[in-house]
Each structure stands twice: as structure tokens, then as C-alpha cells.
ROSE-4610 file (N, C-alpha, C; in Angstrom, 1 decimal, always signed):
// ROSE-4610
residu = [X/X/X/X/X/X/X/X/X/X/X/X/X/X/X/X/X/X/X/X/X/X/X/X/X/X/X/X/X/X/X/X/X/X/X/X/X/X/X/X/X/X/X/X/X/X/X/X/X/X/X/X/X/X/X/X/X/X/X/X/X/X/X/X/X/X/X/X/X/X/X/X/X/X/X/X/X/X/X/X/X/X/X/X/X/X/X/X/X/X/X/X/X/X/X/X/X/X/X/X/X/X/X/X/X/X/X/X/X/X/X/X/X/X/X/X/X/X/X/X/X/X/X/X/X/X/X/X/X/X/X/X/X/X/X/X/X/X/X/X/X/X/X/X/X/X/X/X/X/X/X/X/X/X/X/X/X/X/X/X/X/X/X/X/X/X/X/X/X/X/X/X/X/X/X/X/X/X/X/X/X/X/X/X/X/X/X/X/X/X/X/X/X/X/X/X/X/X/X/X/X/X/X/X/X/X/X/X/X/X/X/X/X/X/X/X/X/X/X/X/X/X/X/X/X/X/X/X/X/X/X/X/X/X/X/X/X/X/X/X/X/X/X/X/X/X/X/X/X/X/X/X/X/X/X/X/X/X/X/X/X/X/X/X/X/X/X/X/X/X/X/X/X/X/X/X/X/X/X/X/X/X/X/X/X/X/X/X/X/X/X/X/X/X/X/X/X/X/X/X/X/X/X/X/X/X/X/X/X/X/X/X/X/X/X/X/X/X/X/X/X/X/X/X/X/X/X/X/X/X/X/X/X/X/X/X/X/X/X/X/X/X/X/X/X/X/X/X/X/X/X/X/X/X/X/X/X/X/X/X]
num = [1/1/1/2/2/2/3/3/3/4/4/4/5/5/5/6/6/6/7/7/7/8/8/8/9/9/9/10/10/10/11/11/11/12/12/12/13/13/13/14/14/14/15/15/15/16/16/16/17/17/17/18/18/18/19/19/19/20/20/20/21/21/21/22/22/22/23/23/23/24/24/24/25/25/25/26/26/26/27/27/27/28/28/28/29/29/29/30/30/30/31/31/31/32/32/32/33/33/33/34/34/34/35/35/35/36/36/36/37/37/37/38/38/38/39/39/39/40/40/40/41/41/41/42/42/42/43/43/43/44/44/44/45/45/45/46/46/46/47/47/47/48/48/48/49/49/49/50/50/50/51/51/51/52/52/52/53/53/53/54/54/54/55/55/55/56/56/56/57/57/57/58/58/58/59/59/59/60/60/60/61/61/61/62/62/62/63/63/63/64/64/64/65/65/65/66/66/66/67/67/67/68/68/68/69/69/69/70/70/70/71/71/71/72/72/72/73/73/73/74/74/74/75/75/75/76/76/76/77/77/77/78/78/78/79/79/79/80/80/80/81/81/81/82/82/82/83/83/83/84/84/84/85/85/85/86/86/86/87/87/87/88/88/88/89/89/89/90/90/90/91/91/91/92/92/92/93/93/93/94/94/94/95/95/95/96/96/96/97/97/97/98/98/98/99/99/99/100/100/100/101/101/101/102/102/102/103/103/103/104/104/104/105/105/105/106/106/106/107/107/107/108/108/108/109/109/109/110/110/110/111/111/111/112/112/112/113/113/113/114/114/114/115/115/115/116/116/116/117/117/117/118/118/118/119/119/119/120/120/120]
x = [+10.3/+9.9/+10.2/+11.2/+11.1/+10.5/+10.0/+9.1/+8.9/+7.3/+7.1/+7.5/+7.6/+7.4/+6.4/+5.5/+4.0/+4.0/+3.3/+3.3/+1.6/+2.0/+0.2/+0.7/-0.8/-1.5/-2.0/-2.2/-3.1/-3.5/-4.8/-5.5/-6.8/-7.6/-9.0/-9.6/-10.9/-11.3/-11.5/-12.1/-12.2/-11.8/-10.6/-9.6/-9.0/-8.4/-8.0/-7.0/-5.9/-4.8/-4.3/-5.3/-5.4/-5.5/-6.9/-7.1/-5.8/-5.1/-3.9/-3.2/-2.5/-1.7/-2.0/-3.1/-4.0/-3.7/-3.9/-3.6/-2.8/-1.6/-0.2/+0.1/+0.0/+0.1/-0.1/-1.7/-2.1/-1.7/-1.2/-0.9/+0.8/+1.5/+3.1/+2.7/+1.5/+1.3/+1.9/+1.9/+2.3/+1.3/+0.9/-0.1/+0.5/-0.9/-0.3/-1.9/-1.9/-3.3/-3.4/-5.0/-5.3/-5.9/-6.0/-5.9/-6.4/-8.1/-8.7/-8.6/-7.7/-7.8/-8.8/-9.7/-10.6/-12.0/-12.2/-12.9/-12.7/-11.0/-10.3/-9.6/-9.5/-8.7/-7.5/-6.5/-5.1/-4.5/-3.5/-2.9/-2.0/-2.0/-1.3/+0.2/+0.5/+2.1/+2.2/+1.4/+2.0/+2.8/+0.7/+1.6/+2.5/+3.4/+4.1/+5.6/+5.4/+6.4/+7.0/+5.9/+6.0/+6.5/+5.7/+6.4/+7.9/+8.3/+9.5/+10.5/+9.9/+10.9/+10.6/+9.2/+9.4/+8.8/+9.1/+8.6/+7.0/+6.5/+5.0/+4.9/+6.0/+5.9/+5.2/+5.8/+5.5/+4.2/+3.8/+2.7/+1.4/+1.6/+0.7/-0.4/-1.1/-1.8/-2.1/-1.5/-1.6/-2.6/-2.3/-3.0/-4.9/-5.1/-6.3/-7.3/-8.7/-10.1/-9.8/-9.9/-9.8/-9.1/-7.8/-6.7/-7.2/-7.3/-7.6/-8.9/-9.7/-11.0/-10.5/-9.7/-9.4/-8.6/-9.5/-9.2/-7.4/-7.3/-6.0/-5.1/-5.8/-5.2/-5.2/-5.4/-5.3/-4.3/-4.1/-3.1/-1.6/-2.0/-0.5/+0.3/+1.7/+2.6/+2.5/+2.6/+2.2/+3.5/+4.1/+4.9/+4.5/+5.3/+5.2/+4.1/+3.8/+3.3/+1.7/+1.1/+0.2/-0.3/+0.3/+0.3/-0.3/+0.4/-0.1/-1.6/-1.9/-2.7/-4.2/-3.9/-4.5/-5.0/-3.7/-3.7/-4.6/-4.8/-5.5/-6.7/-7.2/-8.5/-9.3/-8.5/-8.7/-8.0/-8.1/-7.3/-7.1/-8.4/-8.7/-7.2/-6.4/-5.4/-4.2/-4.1/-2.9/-2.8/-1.5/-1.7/-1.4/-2.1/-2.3/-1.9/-1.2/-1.1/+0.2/-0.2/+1.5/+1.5/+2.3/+3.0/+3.9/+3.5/+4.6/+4.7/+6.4/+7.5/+8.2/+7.4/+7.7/+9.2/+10.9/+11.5/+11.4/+10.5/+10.4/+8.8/+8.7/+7.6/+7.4/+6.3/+7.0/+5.1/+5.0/+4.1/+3.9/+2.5/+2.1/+2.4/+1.8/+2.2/+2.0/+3.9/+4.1/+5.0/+4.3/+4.8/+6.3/+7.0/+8.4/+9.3/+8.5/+8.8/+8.2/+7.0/+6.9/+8.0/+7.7/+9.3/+10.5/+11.1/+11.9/+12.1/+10.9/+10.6/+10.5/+10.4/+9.8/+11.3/+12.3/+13.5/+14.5/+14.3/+15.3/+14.6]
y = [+17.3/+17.0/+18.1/+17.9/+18.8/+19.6/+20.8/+21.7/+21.1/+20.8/+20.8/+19.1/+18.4/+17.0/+16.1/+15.9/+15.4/+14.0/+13.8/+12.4/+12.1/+10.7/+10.0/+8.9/+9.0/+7.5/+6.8/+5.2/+4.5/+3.5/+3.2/+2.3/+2.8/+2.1/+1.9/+2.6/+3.4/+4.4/+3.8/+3.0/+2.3/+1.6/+1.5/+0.5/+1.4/+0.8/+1.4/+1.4/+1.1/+0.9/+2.7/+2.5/+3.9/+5.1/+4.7/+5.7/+5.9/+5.4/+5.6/+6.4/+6.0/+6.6/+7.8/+8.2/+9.3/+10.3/+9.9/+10.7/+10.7/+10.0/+10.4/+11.4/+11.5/+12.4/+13.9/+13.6/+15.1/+15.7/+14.9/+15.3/+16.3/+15.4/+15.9/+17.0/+17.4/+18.5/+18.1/+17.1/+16.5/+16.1/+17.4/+17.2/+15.9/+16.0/+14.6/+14.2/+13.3/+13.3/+11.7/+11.4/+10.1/+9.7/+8.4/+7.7/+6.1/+6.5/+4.8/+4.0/+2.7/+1.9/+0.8/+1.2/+0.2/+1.2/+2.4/+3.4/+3.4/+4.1/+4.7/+3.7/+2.0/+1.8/+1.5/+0.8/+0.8/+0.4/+1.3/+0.7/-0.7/-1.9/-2.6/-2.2/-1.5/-0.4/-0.1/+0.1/+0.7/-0.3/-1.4/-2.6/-3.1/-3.3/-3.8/-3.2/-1.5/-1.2/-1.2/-1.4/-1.4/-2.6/-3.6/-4.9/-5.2/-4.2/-4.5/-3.6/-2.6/-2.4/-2.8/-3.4/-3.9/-5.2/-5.5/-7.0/-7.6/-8.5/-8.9/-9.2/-10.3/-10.8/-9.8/-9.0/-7.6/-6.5/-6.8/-6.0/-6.9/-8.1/-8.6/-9.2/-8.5/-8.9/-10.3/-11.2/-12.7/-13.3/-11.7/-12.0/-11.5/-10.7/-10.2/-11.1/-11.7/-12.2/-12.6/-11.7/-11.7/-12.6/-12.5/-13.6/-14.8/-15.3/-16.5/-17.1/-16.0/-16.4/-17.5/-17.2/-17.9/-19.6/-19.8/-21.5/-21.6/-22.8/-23.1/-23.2/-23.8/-23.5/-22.3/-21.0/-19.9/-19.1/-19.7/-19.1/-19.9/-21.0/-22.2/-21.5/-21.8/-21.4/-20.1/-19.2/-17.5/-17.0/-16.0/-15.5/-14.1/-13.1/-11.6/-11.6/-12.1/-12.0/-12.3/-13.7/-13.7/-12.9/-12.2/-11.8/-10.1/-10.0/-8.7/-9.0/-9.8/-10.0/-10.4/-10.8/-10.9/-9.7/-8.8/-7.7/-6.4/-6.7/-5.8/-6.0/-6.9/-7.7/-7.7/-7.2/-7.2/-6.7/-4.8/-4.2/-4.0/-4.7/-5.3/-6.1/-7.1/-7.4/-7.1/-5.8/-5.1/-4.1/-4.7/-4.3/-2.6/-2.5/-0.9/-0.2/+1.1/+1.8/+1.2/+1.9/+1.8/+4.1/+4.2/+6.0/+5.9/+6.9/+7.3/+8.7/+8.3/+9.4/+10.0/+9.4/+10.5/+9.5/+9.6/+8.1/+7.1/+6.7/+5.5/+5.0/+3.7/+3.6/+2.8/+3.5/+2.9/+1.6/+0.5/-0.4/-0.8/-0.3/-0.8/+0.8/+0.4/+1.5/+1.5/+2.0/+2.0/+3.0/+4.3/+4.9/+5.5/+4.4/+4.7/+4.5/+3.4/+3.7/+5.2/+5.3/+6.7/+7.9/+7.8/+9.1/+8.4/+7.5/+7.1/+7.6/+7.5/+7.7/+9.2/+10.0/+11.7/+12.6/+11.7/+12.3/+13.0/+12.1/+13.2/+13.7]
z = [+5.7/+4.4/+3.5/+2.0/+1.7/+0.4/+0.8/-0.1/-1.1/-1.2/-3.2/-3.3/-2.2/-2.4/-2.0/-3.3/-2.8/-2.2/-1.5/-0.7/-1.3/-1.4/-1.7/-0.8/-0.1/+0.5/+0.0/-0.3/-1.5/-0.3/-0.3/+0.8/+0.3/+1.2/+1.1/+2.5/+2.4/+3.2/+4.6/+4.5/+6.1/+6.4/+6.6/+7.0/+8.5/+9.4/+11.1/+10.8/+9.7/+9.7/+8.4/+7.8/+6.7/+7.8/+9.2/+9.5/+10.4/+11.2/+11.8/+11.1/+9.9/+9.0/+9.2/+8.0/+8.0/+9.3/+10.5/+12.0/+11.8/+11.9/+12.1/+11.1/+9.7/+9.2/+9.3/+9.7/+10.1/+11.4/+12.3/+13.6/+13.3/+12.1/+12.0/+10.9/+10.8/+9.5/+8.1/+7.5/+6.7/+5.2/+4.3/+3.6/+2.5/+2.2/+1.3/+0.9/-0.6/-1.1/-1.3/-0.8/-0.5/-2.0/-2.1/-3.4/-2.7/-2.9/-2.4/-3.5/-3.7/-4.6/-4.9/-3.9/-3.7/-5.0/-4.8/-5.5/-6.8/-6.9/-7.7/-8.6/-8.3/-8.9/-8.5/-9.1/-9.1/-10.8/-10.8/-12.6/-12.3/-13.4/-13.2/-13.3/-14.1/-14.4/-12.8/-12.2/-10.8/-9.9/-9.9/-9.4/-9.4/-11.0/-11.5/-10.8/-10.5/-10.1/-8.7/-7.7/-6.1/-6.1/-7.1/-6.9/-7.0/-7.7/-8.6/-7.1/-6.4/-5.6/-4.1/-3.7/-2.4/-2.5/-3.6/-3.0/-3.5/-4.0/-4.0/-3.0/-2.1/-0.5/+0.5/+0.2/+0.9/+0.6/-0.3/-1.0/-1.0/-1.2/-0.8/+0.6/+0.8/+2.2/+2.3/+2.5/+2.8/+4.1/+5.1/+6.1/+6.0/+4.8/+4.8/+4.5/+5.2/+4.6/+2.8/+2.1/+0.6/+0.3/+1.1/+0.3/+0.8/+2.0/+3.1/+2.3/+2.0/+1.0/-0.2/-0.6/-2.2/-2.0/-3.4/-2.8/-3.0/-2.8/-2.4/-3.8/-4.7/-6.1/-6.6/-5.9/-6.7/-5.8/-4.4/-3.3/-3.4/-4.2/-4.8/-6.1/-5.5/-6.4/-6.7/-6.2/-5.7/-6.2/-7.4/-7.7/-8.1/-8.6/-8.7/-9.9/-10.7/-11.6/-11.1/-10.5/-9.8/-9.2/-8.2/-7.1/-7.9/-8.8/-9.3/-10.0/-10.4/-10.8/-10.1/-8.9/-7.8/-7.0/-7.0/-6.2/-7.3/-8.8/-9.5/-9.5/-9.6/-9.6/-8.3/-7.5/-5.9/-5.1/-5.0/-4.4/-3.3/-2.5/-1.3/-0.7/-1.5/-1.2/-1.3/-1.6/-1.4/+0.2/+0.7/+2.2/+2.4/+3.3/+3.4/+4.4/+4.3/+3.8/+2.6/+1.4/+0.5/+0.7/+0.7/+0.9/+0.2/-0.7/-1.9/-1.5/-1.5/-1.3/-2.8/-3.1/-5.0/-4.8/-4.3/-4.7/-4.1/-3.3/-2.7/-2.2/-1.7/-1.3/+0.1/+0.9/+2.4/+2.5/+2.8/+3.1/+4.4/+4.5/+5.7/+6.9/+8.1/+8.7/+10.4/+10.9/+12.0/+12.2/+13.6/+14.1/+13.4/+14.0/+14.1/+12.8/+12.1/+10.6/+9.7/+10.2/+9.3/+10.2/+11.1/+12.3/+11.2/+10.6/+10.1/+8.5/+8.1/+6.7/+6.1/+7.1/+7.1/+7.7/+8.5/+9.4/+8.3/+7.0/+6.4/+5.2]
């Protein structure tokens, strides 16, 4: 990783999926500053932008309670715009971890994708 490039984590504190990340990070010595969106917030401008480079498909937790919770007309006809709107109102449904690499953003979190994401 190199020098002077800040990494943020955005997730929610008690999630097993944040606390994984979180270890992995600390184990590769890899500082970096956590950002619960569930506490803190999320800006729609943000959302607007992760959307715009990975996807709402992808950002959105489809699999999480929260979403499965919502009746079927609010889960119909699901496009980027919804989806952001859903995901502000309820940060709970944005999947977690998102890791910002200052140019990019990596969602969700496994092993070999973060070994992947940190290699150069």
C-alpha cells in the first residue's frame, strides 16, 4: 500500500462480515479509518457515486432482512435511482464492507479479494 494513501471502511459496527474485514486489515497492518453508516450516516452524492462505478446490483444487499422486509411494490422495478434511495433511507441495505481505496471501491469482503486489492 502506498504511503499517504488513506483507506476507509463504511459498514455498520456489528456486522461479522465488517468484523472480518476489520481483522484482515489489522492482521496485514493496514491502517485505515472506519465510517459506520448506520451512526454516521451516508451522503446521497456518495451513493450516487459507488453506484455509478460498481453497480446498484452490487451495492445493494438484496440478501439482507431490511430488504426481504419491504413489500413487494417497493422491491418492483428496482433501478439505480431506487436503489439509492432505499440504500439512504436505510443504510442497513447497503452491503458491507464497501473499502475505499481513494481510486476505487472494493464491496463486500473476501480474503483473496482484499490479498488482490492491496497486491499493488
Amino acid at each position: 500500500m502506498p504511503v499517504g494513501k488513506s483507506v476507509v471502511i463504511y459498514g455498520i459496527k456489528n456486522c461479522d462480515t465488517m468484523k472480518k474485514a476489520r481483522t484482515w486489515l489489522e492482521a496485514h497492518e493496514i491502517a485505515y479509518r472506519f465510517h459506520d453508516y448506520k451512526a454516521a450516516g451516508i451522503e446521497r452524492d456518495r451513493l450516487k457515486a459507488w453506484v455509478e462505478e460498481v453497480g446498484w446490483e452490487k451495492l445493494l444487499n438484496r440478501a439482507g432482512t431490511t430488504f426481504r422486509k419491504l413489500p413487494d411494490a417497493e422491491k418492483a422495478d428496482m433501478n439505480a435511482e431506487k436503489a439509492v434511495d432505499l440504500m439512504e433511507d436505510q443504510p442497513s441495505m447497503i452491503k458491507r464492507p464497501v473499502l475505499d481505496l481513494g481510486d476505487r471501491r472494493v464491496v463486500g469482503f473476501k480474503p483473496e479479494i482484499y490479498d488482490a486489492a492491496f497486491a499493488s
